[in-house]
C-alpha positions, 0 to 999 in steps of 0.5 A: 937129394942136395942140400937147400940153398942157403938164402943169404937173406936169411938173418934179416928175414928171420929177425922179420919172423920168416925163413926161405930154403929152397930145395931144387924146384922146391921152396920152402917159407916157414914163418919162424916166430914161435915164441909169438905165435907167428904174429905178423907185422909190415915187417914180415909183410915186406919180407914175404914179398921180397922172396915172392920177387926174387924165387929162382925162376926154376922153382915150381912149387912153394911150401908155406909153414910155419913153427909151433903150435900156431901157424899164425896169431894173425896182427901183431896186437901192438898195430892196435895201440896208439904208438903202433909198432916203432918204424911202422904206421899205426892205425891211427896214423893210417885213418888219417892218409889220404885216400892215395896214400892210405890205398897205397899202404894196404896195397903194399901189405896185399902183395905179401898176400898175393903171389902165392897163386901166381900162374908159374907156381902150385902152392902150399900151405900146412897150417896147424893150431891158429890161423886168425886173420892175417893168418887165415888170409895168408893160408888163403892165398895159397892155391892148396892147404893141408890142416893138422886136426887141431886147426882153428880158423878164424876170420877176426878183423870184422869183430874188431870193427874192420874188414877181412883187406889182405886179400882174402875174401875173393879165395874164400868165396870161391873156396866156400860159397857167398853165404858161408864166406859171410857167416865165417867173417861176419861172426869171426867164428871158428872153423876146425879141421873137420869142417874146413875139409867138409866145405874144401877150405882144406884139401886134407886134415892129418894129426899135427905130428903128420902134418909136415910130412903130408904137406911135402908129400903133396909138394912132391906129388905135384913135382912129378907132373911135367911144369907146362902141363902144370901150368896150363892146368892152373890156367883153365882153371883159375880162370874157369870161373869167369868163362862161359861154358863154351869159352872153358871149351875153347881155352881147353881146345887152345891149351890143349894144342899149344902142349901137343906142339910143344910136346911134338918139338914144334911149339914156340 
């Protein structure tokens, strides 16, 4: 196996409390700020979304970790006060935007949140410890999530008078169910690791020192299928859900015919 690639961006991007390597068709996102529990920031916004933009075009799947005991703390607390974090709007710099302006903001700190679950990738999460908020809705954005046995999600933002806005409300319902997603964001509760496998939040809970191995175990599970045959997959069915059972039955039909062309030698 080679070596990672180093990315040249590393100093700045850890300075922002992210790390990338990649591996081959592996990439690898660590959130790199123990210390703080991996709180995050605009900051570590834009750096996520810069690597989502610039991953070589021949990586496949990406893992989302973190260090510590926390995968993520969920906002830095500092956005909450009048000063705000230096360089960065506060929120009472946000309340007074224009519409234009004030959705504009949200929207960009949502991309650090949404191409994870980009056709042309599997993704991963391997979360332990807290995942609060932000945090939560990062490990949502992933297509797949291992947990450590002490995992605690929490959906915070509606305790403190605001609405879960990075993203993540659409992947939790779909993952729990309406009436679940509402109880766990309307009460901000926990959810440990035995439940969210439970109601498939996760997809598998291991002891946290076993957490890092599984999640690449996974990864390298997912490497060995064929990429087309991948990604057509993800295809049907990330969008099975807005089909009707015959539509499912003419994309399986469709996706079926473009992979025997290509596997033949005579697709496009």
């Amino acid at each position: 196996m080679t070596a990672p690639a180093t990315d040249p961006q590393t100093p700045h991007r850890e300075q922002d409390g992210v790390r990338l390597e990649i591996d081959g068709e592996l990439a690898v996102v660590t959130l790199c700020q123990p210390k703080r529990r991996n709180a995050q920031s605009p900051a570590l916004w834009r750096a996520l979304t810069a690597i989502g933009r610039e991953l070589p075009g021949t990586v496949r799947v990406v893992l989302l970790r973190a260090e510590g005991v926390s995968f993520s703390a969920g906002l830095d607390r500092a956005m909450f006060t009048p000063e705000g974090i230096p360089g960065e709007p506060s929120f009472l710099q946000l309340a007074a935007a224009g519409d234009q302006e004030l959705d504009e903001t949200i929207a960009g700190y949502q991309e650090a949140f949404t191409w994870w679950r980009r056709p042309d990738l599997v993704t991963v999460a391997a979360v332990q410890g807290h995942a609060v908020g932000a945090g939560f809705q990062l490990a949502l954005g992933c297509d797949l999530r291992v947990v450590a046995e002490d995992v605690q999600f929490s959906m915070k933002e509606t305790s403190l008078g605001l609405v879960p806005d990075l993203a993540g409300t659409k992947p939790l319902t779909e993952l729990v169910g309406y009436a679940r997603a509402l109880e766990i964001c309307a009460t901000g509760r926990w959810v440990g690791a035995a439940e969210a496998t439970a109601i498939g939040l996760a997809n598998l809970a291991v002891p946290a020192d076993e957490l890092d191995a599984a999640a690449r175990d996974l990864a390298a599970a997912l490497l060995a299928a064929p990429r087309n045959a991948v990604i057509e997959t993800k295809a049907l069915l990330q969008g099975a859900a807005g089909r009707s059972y015959d539509e499912q039955r003419s994309a399986e039909r469709a996706a079926q015919a473009r992979r025997l062309r290509d596997l033949a030698g005579i697709g496009d």
